[in-house]
MDTraj code that builds the backbone (N, CA, C; nanometers):
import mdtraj as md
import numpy as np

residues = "UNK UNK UNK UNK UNK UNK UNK UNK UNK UNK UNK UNK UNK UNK UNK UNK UNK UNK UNK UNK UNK UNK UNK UNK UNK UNK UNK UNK UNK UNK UNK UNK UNK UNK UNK UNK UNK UNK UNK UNK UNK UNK UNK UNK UNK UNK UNK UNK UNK UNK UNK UNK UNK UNK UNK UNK UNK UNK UNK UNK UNK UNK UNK UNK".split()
xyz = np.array([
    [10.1831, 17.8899, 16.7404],
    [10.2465, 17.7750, 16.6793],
    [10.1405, 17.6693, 16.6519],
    [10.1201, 17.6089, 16.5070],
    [10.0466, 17.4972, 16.4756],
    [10.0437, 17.3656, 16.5998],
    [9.9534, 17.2567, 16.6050],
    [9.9508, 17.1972, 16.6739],
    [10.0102, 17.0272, 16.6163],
    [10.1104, 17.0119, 16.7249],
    [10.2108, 16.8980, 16.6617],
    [10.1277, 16.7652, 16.6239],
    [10.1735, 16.7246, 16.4906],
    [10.0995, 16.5843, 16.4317],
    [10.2153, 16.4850, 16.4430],
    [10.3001, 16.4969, 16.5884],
    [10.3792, 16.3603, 16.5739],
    [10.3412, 16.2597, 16.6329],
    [10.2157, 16.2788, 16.6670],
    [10.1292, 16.1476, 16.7555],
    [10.0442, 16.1259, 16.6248],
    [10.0166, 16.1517, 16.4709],
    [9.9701, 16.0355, 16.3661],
    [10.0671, 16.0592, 16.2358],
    [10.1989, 16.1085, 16.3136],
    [10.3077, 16.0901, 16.1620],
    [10.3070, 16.0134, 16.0798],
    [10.2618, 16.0195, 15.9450],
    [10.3294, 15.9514, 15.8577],
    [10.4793, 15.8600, 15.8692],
    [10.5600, 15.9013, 15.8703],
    [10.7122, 15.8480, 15.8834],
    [10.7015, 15.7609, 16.0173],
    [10.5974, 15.7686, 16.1155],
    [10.6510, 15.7621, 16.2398],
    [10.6243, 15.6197, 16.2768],
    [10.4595, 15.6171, 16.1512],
    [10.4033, 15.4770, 16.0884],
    [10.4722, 15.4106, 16.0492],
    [10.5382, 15.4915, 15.9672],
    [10.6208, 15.3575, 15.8624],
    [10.7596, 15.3214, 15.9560],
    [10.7948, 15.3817, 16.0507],
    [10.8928, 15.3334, 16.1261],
    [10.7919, 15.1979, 16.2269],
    [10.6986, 15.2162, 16.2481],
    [10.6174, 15.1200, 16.3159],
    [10.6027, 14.9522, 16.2580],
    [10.5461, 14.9726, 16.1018],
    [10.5619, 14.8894, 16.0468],
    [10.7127, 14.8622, 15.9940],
    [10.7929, 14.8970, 15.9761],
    [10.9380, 14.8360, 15.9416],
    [11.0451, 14.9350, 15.9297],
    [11.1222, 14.9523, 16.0891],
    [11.1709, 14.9881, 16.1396],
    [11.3301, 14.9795, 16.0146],
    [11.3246, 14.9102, 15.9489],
    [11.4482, 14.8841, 15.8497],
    [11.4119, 14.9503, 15.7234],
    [11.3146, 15.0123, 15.7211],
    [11.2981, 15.0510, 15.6139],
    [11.3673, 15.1782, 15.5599],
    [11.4163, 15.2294, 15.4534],
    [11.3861, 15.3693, 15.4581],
    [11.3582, 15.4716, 15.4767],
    [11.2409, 15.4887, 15.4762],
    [11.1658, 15.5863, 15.5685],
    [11.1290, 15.5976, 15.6870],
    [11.1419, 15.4348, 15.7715],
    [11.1543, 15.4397, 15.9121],
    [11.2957, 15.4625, 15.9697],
    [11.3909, 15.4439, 15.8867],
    [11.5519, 15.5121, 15.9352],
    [11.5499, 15.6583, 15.9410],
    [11.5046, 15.7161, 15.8299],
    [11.5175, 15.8565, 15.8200],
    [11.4067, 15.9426, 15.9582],
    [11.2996, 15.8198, 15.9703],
    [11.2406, 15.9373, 16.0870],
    [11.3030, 15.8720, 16.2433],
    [11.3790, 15.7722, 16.2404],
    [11.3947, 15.7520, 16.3881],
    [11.5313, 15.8180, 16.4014],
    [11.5862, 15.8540, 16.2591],
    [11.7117, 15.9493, 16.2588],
    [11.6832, 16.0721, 16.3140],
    [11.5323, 16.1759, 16.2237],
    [11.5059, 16.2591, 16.2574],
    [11.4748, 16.3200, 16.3910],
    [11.4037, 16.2159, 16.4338],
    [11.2976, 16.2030, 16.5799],
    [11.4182, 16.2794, 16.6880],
    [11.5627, 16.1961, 16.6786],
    [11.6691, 16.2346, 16.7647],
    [11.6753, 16.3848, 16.7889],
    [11.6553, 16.4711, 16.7227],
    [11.7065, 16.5930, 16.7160],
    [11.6260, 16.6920, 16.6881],
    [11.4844, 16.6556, 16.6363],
    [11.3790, 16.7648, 16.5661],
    [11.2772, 16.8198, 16.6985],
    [11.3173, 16.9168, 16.7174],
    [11.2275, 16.9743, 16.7900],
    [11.0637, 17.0097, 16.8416],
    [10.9948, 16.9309, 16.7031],
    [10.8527, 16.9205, 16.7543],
    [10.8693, 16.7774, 16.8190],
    [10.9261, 16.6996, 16.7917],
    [10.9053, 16.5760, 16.8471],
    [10.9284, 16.5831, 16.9950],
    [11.0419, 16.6808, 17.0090],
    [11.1132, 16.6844, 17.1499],
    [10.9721, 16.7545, 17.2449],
    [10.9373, 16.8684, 17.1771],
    [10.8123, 16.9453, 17.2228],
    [10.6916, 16.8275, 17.2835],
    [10.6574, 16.7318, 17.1662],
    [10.5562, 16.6474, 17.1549],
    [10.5463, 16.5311, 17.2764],
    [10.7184, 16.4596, 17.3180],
    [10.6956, 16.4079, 17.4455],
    [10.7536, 16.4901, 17.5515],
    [10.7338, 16.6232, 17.5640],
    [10.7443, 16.7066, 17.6758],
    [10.6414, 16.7170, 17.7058],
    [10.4941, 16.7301, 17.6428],
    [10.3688, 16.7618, 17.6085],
    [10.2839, 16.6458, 17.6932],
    [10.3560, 16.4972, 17.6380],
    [10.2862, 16.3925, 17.7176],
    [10.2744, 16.3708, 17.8858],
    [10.2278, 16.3125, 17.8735],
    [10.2039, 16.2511, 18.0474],
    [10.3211, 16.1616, 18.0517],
    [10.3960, 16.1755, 18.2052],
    [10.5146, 16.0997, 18.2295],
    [10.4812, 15.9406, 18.2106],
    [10.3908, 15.8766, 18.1976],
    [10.3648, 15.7245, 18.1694],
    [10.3602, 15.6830, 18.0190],
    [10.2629, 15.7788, 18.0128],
    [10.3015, 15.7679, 17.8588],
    [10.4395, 15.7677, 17.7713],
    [10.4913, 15.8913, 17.8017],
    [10.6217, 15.9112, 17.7507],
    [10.7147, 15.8354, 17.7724],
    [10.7051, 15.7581, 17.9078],
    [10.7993, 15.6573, 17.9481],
    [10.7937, 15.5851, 17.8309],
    [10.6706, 15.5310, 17.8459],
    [10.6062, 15.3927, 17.7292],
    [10.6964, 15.4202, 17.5945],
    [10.6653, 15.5125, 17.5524],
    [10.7220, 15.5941, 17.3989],
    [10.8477, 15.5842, 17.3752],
    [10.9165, 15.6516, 17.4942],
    [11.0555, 15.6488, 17.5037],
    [11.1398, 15.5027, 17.5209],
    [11.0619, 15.4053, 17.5633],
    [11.0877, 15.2579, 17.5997],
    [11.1337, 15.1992, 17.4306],
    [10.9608, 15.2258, 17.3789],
    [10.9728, 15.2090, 17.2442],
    [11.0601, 15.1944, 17.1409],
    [11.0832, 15.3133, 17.1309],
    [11.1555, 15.3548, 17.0354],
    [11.3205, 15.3808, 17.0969],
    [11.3353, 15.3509, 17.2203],
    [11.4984, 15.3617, 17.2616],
    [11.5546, 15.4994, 17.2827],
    [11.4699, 15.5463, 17.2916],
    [11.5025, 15.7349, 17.3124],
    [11.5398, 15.7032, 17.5093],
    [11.6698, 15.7132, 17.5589],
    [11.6818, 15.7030, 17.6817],
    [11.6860, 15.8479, 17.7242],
    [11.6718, 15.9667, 17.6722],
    [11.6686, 16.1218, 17.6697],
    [11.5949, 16.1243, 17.7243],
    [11.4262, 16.0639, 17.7104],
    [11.2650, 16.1006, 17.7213],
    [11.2741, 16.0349, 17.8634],
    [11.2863, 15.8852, 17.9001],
    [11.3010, 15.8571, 17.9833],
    [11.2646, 15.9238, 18.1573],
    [11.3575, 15.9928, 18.2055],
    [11.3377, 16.0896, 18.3122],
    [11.3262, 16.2594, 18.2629],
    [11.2652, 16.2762, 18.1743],
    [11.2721, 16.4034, 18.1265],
    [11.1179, 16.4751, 18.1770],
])
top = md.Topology()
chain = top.add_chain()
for i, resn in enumerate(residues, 1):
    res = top.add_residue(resn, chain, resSeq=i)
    for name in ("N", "CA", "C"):
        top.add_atom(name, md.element.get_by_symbol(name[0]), res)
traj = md.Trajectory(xyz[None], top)
């Protein structure tokens, strides 16, 4: 399996810079349910991922 680019996504940016945007709706829509992402903070270190999951409101990642 290729190696996951959801730590310098495109979409993941533009959800960074403006979370209302378009394309930051469609990836914090996506993020919920897409499986490299899920892979990607399984992958992280539990501090990190906390951090991430804080972020962006993912309470899933949290204790995972």
């Amino acid at each position: 399996m290729a190696e996951s680019n959801c730590g310098d996504c495109a979409f993941r940016a533009k959800y960074d810079k403006n979370p209302k945007s378009l394309l930051g709706r469609l990836w914090r829509w996506h993020a919920n349910w897409c499986p490299g992402w899920k892979a990607y903070m399984s992958s992280l270190p539990e501090t990190e991922r906390t951090k991430l999951a804080e972020h962006y409101g993912m309470n899933k990642f949290m204790n995972a």
